[in-house]
Structure formats: C-alpha cells, structure tokens
C-alpha positions as CSV (number, residue, x, y, z in Angstrom):
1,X,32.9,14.8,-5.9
2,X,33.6,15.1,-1.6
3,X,33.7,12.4,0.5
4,X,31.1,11.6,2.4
5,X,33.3,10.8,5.9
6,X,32.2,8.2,8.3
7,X,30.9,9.6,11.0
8,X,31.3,13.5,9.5
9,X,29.2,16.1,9.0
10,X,29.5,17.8,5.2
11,X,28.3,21.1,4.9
12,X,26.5,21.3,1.2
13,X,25.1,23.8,-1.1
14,X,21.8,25.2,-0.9
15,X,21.6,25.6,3.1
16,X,22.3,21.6,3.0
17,X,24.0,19.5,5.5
18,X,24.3,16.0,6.0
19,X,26.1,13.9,8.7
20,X,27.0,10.6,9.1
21,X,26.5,7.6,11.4
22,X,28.5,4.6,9.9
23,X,28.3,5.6,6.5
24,X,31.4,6.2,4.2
25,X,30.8,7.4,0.4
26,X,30.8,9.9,-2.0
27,X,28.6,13.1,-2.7
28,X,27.8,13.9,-6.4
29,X,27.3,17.1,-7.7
30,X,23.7,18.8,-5.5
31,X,21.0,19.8,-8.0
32,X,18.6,22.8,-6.8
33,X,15.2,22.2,-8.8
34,X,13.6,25.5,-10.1
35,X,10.7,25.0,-7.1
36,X,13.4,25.8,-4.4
37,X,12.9,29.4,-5.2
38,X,9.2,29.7,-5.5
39,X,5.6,28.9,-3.7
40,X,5.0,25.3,-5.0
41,X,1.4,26.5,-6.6
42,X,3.8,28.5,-9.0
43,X,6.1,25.8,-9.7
44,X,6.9,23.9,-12.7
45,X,6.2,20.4,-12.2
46,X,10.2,19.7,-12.7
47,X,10.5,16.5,-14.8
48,X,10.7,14.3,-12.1
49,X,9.9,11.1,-14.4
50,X,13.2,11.6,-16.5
51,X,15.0,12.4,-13.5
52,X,14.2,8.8,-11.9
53,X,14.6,7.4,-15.0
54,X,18.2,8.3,-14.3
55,X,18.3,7.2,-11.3
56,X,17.8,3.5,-12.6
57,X,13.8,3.2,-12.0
58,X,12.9,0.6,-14.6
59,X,10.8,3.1,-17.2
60,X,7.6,2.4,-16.2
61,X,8.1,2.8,-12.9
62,X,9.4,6.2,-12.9
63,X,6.5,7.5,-15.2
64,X,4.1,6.2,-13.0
65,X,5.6,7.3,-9.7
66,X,7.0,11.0,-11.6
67,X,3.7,11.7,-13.5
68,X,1.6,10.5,-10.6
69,X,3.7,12.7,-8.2
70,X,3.3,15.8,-10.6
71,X,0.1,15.8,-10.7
72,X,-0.2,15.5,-6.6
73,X,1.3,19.0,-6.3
74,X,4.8,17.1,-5.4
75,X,7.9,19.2,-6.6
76,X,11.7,18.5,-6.7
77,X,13.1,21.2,-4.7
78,X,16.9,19.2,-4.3
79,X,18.8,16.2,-5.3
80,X,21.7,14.6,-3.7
81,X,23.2,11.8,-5.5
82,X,25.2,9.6,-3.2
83,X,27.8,6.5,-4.4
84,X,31.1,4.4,-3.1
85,X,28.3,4.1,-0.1
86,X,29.9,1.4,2.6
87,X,28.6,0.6,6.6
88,X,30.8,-1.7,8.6
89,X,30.7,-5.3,7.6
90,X,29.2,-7.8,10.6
91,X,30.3,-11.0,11.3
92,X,28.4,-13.7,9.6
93,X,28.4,-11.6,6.5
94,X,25.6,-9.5,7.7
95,X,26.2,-5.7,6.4
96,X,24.4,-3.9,8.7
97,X,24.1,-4.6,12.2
98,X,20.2,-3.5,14.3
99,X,22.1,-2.1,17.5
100,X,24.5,0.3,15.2
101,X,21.9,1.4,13.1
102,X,24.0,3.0,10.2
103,X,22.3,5.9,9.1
104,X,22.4,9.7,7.4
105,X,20.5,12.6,8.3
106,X,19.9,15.5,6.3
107,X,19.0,18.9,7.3
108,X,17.2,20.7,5.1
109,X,16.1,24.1,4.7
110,X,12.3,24.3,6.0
111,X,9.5,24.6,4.3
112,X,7.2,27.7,4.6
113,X,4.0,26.8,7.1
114,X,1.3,26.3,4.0
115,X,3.9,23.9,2.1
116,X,5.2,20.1,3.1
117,X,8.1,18.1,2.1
118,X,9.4,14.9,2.1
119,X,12.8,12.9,0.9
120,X,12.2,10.4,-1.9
121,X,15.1,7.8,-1.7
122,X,16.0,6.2,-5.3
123,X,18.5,3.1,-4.4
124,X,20.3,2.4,-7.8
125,X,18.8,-0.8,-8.0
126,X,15.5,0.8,-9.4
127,X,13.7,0.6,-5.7
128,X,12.5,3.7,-3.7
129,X,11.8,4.3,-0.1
130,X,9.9,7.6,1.2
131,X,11.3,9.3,4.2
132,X,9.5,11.7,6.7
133,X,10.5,14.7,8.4
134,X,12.0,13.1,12.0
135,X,9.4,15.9,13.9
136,X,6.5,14.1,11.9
137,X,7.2,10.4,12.7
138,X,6.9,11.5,16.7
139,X,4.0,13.3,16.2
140,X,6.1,16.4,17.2
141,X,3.6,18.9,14.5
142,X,6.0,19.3,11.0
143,X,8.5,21.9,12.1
144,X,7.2,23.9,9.1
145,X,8.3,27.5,8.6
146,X,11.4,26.4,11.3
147,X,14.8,26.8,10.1
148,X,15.3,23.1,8.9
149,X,13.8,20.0,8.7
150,X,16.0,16.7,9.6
151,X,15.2,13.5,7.7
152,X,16.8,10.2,9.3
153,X,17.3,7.8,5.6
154,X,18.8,4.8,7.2
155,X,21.1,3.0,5.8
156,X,21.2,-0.2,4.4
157,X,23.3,-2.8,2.3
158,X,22.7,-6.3,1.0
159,X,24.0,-8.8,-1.9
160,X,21.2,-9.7,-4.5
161,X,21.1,-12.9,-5.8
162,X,23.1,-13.5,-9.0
163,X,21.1,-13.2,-12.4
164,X,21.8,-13.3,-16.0
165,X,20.4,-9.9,-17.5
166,X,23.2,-7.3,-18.9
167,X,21.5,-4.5,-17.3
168,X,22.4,-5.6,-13.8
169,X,26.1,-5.7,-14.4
170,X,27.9,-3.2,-12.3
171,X,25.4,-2.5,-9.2
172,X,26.4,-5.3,-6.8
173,X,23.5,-4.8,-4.6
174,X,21.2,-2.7,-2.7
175,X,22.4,0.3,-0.8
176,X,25.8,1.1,-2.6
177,X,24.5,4.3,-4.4
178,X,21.5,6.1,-4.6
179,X,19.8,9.6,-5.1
180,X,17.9,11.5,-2.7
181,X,15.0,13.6,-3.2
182,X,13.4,16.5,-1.6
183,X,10.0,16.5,-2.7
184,X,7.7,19.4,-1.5
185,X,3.9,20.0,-1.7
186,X,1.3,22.3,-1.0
187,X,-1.1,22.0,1.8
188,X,-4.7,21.8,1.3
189,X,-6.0,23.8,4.5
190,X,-10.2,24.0,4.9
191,X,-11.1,26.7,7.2
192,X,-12.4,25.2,10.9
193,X,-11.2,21.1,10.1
194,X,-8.4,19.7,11.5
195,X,-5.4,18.3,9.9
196,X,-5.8,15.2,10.4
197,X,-9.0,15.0,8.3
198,X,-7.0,15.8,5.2
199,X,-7.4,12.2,3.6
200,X,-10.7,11.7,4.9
201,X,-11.9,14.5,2.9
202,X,-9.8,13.3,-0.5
203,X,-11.5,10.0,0.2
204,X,-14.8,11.0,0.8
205,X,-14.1,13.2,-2.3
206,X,-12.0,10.6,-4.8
207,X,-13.1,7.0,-2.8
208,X,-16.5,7.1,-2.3
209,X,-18.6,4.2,-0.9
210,X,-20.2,2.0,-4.0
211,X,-22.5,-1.0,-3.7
212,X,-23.1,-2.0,-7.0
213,X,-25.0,-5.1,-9.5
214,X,-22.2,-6.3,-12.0
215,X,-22.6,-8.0,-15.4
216,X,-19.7,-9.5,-17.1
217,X,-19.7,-6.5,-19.2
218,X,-19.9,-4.2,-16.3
219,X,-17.6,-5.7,-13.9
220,X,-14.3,-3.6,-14.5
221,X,-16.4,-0.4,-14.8
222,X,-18.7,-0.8,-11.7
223,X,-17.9,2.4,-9.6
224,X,-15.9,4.4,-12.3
225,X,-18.1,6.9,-12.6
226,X,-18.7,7.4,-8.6
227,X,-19.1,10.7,-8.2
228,X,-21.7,10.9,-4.7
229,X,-20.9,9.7,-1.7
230,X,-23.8,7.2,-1.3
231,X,-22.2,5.5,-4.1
232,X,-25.2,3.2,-4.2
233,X,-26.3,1.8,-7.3
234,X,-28.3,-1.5,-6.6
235,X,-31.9,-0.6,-5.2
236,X,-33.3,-2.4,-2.2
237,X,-36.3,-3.4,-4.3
238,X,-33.6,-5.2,-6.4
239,X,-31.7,-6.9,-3.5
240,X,-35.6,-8.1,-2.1
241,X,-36.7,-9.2,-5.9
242,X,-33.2,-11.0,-5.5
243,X,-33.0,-12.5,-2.2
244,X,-33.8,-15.5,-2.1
245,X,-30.6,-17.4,-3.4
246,X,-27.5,-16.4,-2.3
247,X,-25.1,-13.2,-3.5
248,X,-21.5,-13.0,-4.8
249,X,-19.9,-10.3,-2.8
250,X,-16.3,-8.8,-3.7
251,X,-14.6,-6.8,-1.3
252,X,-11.3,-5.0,-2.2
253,X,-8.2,-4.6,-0.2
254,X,-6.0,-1.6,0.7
255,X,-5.5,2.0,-1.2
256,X,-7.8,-0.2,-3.9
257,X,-10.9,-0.2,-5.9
258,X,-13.3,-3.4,-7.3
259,X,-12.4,-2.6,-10.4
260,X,-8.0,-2.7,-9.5
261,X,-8.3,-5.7,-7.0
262,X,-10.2,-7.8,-9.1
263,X,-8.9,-6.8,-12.6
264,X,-7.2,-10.8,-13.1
265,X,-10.5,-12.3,-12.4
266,X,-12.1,-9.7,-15.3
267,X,-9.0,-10.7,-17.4
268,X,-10.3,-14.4,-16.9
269,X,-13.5,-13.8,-19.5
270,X,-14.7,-17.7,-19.1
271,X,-13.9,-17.6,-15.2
272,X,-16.1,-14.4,-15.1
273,X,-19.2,-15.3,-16.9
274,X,-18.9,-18.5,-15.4
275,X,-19.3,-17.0,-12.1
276,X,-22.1,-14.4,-13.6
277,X,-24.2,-17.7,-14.7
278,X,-23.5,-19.8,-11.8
279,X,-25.2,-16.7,-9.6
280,X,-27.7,-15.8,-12.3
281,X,-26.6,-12.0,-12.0
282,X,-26.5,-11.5,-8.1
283,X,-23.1,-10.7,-8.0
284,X,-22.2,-7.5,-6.2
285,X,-19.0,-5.4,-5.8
286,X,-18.5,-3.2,-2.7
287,X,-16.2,0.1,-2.7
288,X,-15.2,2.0,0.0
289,X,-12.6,4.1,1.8
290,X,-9.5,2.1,2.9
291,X,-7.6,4.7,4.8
292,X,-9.5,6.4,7.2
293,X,-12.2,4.4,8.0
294,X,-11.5,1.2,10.1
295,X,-13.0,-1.6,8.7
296,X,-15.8,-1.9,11.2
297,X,-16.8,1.3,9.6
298,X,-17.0,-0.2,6.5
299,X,-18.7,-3.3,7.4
300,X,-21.4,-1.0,9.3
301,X,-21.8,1.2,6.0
302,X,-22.5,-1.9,3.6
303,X,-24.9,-3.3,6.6
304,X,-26.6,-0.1,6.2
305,X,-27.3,-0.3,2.7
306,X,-28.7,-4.3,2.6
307,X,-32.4,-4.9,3.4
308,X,-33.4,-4.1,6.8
309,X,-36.4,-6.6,6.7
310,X,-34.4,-10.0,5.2
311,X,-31.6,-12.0,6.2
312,X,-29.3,-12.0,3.0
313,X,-26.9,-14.8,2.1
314,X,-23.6,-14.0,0.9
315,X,-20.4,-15.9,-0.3
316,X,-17.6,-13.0,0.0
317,X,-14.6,-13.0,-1.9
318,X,-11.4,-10.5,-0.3
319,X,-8.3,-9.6,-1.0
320,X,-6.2,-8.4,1.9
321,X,-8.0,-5.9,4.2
322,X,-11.6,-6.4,2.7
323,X,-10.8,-10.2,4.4
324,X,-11.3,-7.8,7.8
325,X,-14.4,-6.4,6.4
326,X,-16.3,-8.9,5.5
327,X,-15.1,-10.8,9.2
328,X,-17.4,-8.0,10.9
329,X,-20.1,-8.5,9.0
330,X,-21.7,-10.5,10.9
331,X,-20.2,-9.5,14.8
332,X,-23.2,-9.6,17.0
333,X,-24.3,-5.9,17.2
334,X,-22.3,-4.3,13.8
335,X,-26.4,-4.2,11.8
336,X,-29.0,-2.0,13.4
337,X,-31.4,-2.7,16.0
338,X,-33.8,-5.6,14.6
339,X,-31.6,-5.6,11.1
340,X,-30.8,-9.2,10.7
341,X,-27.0,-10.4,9.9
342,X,-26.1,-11.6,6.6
343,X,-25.6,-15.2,6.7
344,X,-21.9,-15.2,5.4
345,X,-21.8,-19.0,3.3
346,X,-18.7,-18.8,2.2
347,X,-16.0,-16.6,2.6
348,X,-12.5,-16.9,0.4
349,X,-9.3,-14.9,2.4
350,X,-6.9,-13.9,-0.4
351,X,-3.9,-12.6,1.3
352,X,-5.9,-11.2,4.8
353,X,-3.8,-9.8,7.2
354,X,-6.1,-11.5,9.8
355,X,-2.6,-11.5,12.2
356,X,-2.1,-7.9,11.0
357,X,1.3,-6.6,9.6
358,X,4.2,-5.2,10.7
359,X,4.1,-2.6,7.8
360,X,0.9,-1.0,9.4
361,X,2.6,-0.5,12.7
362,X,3.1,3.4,13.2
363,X,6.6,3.8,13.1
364,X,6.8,1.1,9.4
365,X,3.9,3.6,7.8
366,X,6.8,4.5,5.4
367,X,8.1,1.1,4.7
368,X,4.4,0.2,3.8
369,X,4.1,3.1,1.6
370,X,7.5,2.0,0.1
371,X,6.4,-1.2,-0.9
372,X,3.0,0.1,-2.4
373,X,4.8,2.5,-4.6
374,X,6.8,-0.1,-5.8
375,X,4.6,-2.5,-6.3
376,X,2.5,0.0,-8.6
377,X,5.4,1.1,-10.0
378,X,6.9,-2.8,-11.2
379,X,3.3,-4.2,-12.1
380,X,1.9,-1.4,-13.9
381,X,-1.4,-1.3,-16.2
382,X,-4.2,1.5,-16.9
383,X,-5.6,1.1,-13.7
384,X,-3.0,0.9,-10.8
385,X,-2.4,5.1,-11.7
386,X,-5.8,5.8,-9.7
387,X,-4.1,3.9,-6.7
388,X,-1.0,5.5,-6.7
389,X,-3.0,8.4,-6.1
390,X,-4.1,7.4,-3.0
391,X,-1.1,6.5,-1.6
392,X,0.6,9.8,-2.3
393,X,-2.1,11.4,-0.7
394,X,-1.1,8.9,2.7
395,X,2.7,10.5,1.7
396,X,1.7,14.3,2.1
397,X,-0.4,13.7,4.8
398,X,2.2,11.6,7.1
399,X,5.2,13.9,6.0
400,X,3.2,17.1,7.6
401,X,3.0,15.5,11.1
402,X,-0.7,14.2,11.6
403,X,-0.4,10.6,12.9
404,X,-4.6,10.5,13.0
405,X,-6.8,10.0,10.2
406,X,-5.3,7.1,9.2
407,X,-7.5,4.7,11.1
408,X,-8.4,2.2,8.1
409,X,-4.5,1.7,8.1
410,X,-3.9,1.6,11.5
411,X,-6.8,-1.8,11.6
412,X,-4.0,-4.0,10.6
413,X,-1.3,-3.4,13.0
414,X,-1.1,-6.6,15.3
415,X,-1.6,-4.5,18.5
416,X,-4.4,-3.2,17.1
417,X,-7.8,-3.4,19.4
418,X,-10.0,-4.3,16.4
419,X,-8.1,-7.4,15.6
420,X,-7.7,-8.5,19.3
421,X,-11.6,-8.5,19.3
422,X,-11.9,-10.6,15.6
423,X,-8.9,-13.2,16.8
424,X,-10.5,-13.9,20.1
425,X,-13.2,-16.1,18.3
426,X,-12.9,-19.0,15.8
427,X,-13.6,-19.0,12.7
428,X,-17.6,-19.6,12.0
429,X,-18.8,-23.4,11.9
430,X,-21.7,-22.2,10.2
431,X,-19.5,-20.8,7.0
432,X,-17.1,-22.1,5.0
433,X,-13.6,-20.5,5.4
434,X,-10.9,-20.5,3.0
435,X,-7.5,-18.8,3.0
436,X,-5.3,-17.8,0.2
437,X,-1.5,-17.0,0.7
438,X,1.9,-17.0,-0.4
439,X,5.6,-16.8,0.4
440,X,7.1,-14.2,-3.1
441,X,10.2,-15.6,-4.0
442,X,11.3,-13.9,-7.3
443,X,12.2,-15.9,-10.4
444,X,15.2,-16.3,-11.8
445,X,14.7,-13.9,-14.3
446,X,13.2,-11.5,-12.2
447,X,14.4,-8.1,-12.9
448,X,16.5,-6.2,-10.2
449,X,14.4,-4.1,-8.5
450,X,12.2,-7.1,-7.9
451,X,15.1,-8.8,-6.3
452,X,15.8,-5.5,-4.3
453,X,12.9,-5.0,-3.1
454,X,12.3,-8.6,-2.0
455,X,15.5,-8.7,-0.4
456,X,14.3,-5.4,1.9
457,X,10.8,-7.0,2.9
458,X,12.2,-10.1,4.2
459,X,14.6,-7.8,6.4
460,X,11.6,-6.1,7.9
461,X,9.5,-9.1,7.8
462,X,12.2,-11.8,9.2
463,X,9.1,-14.4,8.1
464,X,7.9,-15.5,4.9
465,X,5.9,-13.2,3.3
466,X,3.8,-12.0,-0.3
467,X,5.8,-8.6,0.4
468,X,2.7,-7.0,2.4
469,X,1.5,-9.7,4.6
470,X,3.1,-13.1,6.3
471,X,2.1,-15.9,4.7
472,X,1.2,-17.7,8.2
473,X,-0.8,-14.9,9.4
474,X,-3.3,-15.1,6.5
475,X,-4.6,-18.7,7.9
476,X,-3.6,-18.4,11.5
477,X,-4.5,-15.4,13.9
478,X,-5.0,-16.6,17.6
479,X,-8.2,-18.6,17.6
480,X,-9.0,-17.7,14.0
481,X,-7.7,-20.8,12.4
482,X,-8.4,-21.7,8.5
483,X,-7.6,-25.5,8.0
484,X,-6.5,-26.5,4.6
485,X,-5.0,-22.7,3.1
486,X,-4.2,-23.0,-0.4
487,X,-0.2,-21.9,-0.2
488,X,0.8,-20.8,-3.6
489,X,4.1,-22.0,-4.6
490,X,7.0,-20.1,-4.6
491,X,7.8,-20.6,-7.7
492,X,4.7,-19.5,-8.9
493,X,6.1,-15.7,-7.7
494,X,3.0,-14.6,-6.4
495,X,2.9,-11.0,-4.7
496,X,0.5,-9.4,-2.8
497,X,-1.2,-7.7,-5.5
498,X,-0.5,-10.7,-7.8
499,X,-2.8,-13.4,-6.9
500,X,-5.7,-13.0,-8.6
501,X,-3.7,-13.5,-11.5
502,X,-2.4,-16.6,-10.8
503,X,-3.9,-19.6,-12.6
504,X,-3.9,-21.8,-9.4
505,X,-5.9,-19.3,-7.4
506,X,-8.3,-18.7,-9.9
507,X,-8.9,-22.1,-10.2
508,X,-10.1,-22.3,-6.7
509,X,-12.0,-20.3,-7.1
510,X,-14.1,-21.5,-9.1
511,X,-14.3,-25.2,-7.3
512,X,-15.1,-23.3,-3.4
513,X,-18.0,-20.8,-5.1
514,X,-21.3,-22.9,-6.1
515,X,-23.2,-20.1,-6.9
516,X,-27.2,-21.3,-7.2
C-alpha cells in the first residue's frame, strides 16, 4: 500500500494519477471494473451495491443507492480506496482550514464523447458525496473524448460525537478513509435538442404534471399510474359541482411526488380520514416537475387547470419547494386574462426554503445532491427508490457539463430573481400563514452516518438547519415574515424529509385546517 505524500503527485495504475494538496495517507490496492474496457451499453452492471456495502454504507443504503445507480446506466469503471488520511490540524481544534483548502484531484482517463462519468466518494463512516468533472462545474462543456478528466474531491476531517454502538469502534470520524468511485454512464442524445433539455425530457417522460381528487383509500396511489403529460384526473365539471366550500390542496417538495412527500400523513389513517371528512372529499393533490421547471411554471400550470369562470378557495399544505409554489398562486398576473385568483385561506410552510438555500447555489449543486442521496439512502421505504431516480438523473446530467435545465433547482438559491420578487411583499393579511421548521440534531443513538452527515451540513450551512433548509429561513425571508412558526424540537430529530412523520407536526395540522 504507497503513500499517498502531502503535497505529491502518485502515478497509479490504469492511466490514473492523483496529487495532493495538504493531504497525507495511504493508497489501497486500485480495482479496474469490467466496464473500463467496454461501451457502458455492453457493460455489466458491476455489483456496485456489495461493493458499497464494503465500503461501510449501512445495508440499506448501499442497495438503494447501487441498485438504483444500476439501473440508471451508471457503471464502476475504477476504485481507489484511500486510508491513514490526515490535513494539517488548525488552531482551535479546527481540522481543516477554508483559505488552505486541503484537497486531491484525480486525473482520469476520459471518457469517449457519447459516455459520462463522475466520482462517487464513500467516506468510511457510511456517508457519500458525488463529485463532478472540474470542466463541468465551470460550465467549460465535459472534456469528453479528451485525454483525462480531473475531479477536485476536497478534503475534509471532523470528530463525531461519541456514541455507544460497537459498530462505530475504530473510525474516529469523518474523512480518515474512504473509497472513491468512477462511475460512468451513457448519454442519451435526441437528434436536433440541446443538452441541456436532457432532464426536462426524463421529467416530462417519468414526472408528469397530475391534478388529482383523493379518497382516503386513494391518497398514496393518486398519480402512480401517470403516464400523459396532462396528468389531469379531476374534471372541471367536478371542481364547479365542488366549488363552493373550500379545497385541501397538497403540494410536494423537491425531486418528490404526493404520494413520497406526504406518505406520514397516509401512515396517520385517523389523521387522514379525518381530514377527508372535515373537507367532505375536496381534497386534491398536485404533481409536477421539480427540476426543470421554476416554480412559477408550476403555479401557472395548476392555474391553468382550475376553473376559468370561479374563484376557488384553497387551504394549501407544502413541504419545502411546493411552499414556493403555492406563494405564486395568487401573484397578480400568474392566471390568464379574466381567470380569477384562487383565494389561498390557509397556507401551512413545512420546511420552505422561502430564504432559499445555500445547497441550490450553483457551485453546492453536488452537496445538495449529496445530502438527497443520503437522505434516501438512511430513511429508506418502498417509495423513496422512484426519487432516487430523479436525483441520479440531476447526477448524469451536471457531470456532462450542462449548467441549464435545471431551473426548478436553481428557484431556491438566495440570489435567485424569483425569490427577490416573492420576499419583496409580506405575507397575505387576507390568509392565514403558518410555518413549519426545525434545527436536526441527531439522537443519541443515532447511527454514524447520521452523525456524519450532520456534522458536514452544519459545515456548509454555519446556521441551524433540518439538513436541506435553515431553520430561520423557513419563517423569515425579507418582508415575508410568519409570526408564531412551530419549531420542532431538537430532540425530536426531525430532518427535512422527516416532518410529516413527526407527531407534533401532524398534530398541527389538524388544529390550523378547518375544513367545511
């Protein structure tokens, strides 16, 4: 096993070479997959699930993330475990320092000009990061078909907080040894488009738009079968016979569906019917794309599809960017000439990023992939696989260069114009505004790559946070202010994807939504 020197270059098999900056360690023993010597369409899929099994993903993690992967097109082409890793120590404790910037970069060989690839880090505390080719995060094309392709995988090191379970014993914290990844793909090309409508296409293909009547029964299912992109499945002779009392409206957040967001309030069977009865029926779920639409675009869509003629009321219940959504609803303008504005009632924010986040600034698109994969890959159930989808779609489409197409995304960086426009006003007199949001802190007993992963959002972050959003920005967003946010506990451990299953939460629920 060579050294890995600080501030060295090592020359490794396979065309490979990785340098330094800071770093000290050790280089295991390279693995070239089977897919390094053949077009990825004729590869093996490469048992990528047992391989981060070995790398200390907690089991269901790496079958979600391998098996999901796999069936993306996404093949190992090399591995290079790394160990003994070490950056200089800071004063104050600090192990890394933001001018220094400790880092490696790997050259590897290029892919041909039809193929992708990008590096899968897998720290040995069970977390993953992606990395993209450095050409592709500068919008610089993908130096396909070149003679390499450099990835920067920055490197960091933290302590986690103590814990109790046997398994941890041994790893002392994030960033001492890991394995990385090349992972490479095919390229879906369609005569006369550009690249950058890659993901509207799978979207418009696999996330179609869905406005849709729930019962109790049907509330998990509504939109499963979506296979047209109208989506629609509630007439507008059934929204008139139905108008005249206000509608339930759910409204999903990011890379979801309805039937993901939402699945704790389904779980909640009295909570549900509850909700069915209090709205005698008019309880409606709304799916769309998430990625590259804005949320204007959305809001425009489901404005499109309400009655033209009669002035709905709606109480609206989000989670994260559908919070954005349902804000434009009514924006003077957004409905058609002469189509009234819903009257919005009551509108419930469950971790909005009404301030934005720093994840969906440009240069953090791979931190907020990060944290998506993980999050699916910790809190699996049968549904989160169809999300994981989505965002390894966003992963092949970033790692090949295209920085557009990704506008739905782009919507909640801070700087963005959209959320300028929707801060610049107060929240409506007229409706009743709450807010939902958090600060995760992880139990006690919470596993390792919990901690890990905690431990890197709050580094990016520097705020409190439910490890996607800041918890202040949910409630406060330049003049948008919601008085009185319901601040889930830390103790309670609620993530971003977590809240609707959360006893507390559901509970208000059910006190702020009268129904009738």
């Amino acid at each position: 096993m060579p050294d890995l020197e600080r501030d060295g270059r090592s020359e490794l098999p396979y065309g490979l070479v990785l340098s330094s900056s800071e770093v000290g360690g050790r280089v295991g023993d390279v693995r070239r997959w089977a897919a390094a010597g053949t077009p990825v369409r004729d590869a093996a899929p490469g048992r990528l699930p047992e391989q981060l099994l070995a790398d200390h993903l907690p089991e269901p993690a790496a079958r979600l993330l391998g098996t999901a992967a796999q069936e993306a097109g996404m093949r190992p082409v090399f591995t290079v475990p790394l160990s003994d890793l070490a950056v200089p120590r800071r004063p104050g404790g600090s192990d890394r320092s933001g001018a220094l910037d400790p880092h490696l970069l790997l050259e590897a060989p290029a892919p041909p000009p039809d193929e992708g690839q990008v590096l899968l880090e897998a720290d040995a505390t069970g977390i993953v990061r992606w990395v993209f080719p450095a050409a592709a995060l500068h919008g610089g094309g993908t130096d396909r078909g070149a003679g390499a392709q450099t990835f920067r995988v920055p490197m960091e090191q933290f302590a986690l907080p103590a814990s109790e379970p046997t398994a941890d014993r041994g790893i002392v914290g994030f960033g001492i040894a890991t394995a990385i990844h090349l992972l490479r793909f095919p390229i879906e090309q369609a005569a006369g488009l550009a690249a950058d409508l890659a993901v509207s296409r799978w979207e418009k293909r696999h996330r179609p738009y869905g406005l849709r009547l729930t019962t109790p029964q049907t509330f998990l299912a509504a939109g499963e079968q979506a296979s047209d992109e109208a989506g629609v499945q509630v007439s507008a002779d059934r929204l008139a016979e139905l108008a005249g009392r206000p509608f339930l409206l759910f409204v999903h957040g990011t890379f979801s569906r309805c039937r993901t967001g939402f699945r704790g309030i389904a779980d909640d069977e009295p909570l549900l019917h509850d909700l069915h009865r209090r709205y005698e029926g008019r309880v409606l779920v709304f799916d769309h794309p998430t990625v590259h639409l804005d949320p204007a675009d959305n809001a425009r869509w489901l404005l499109e599809h309400l009655l033209a003629d009669r002035r709905l009321t709606l109480d609206i219940v989000t989670h994260s960017r559908g919070g954005l959504v349902a804000r434009h609803l009514s924006r003077d303008g957004l409905a058609g000439v002469g189509q009234p504005a819903p009257s919005v009632r009551i509108l419930v924010h469950v971790a909005t990023p009404n301030a934005g986040t720093a994840l969906a600034e440009r240069q953090r698109l791979s931190d907020l992939l990060g944290v998506f994969t993980n999050l699916l890959g910790l809190f699996p159930d049968e549904l989160v696989s169809t999300t994981m989808e989505v965002v390894l779609e966003v992963v092949k489409h970033a790692a090949t260069g295209v920085l557009g197409g990704l506008d739905g995304l782009a919507a909640m960086d801070p700087a963005s114009e959209g959320l300028g426009e929707l801060n610049a006003s107060a929240a409506p007199t007229e409706a009743s505004v709450r807010a939902v949001t958090s600060n995760y802190e992880p139990t006690q007993d919470a596993g390792l790559a919990m901690r890990a992963l905690d431990g890197l959002v709050d580094r990016l972050f520097g705020v409190g946070n439910d490890l996607v959003v800041p918890t202040e920005g949910v409630h406060r967003a330049g003049s948008y202010v919601v008085p009185n946010p319901l601040l889930v506990p830390s103790a309670s451990a609620v993530f971003h994807s977590g809240f609707f299953r959360d006893a507390q939460v559901r509970a208000g629920l059910s006190e702020w939504l009268p129904g009738r």
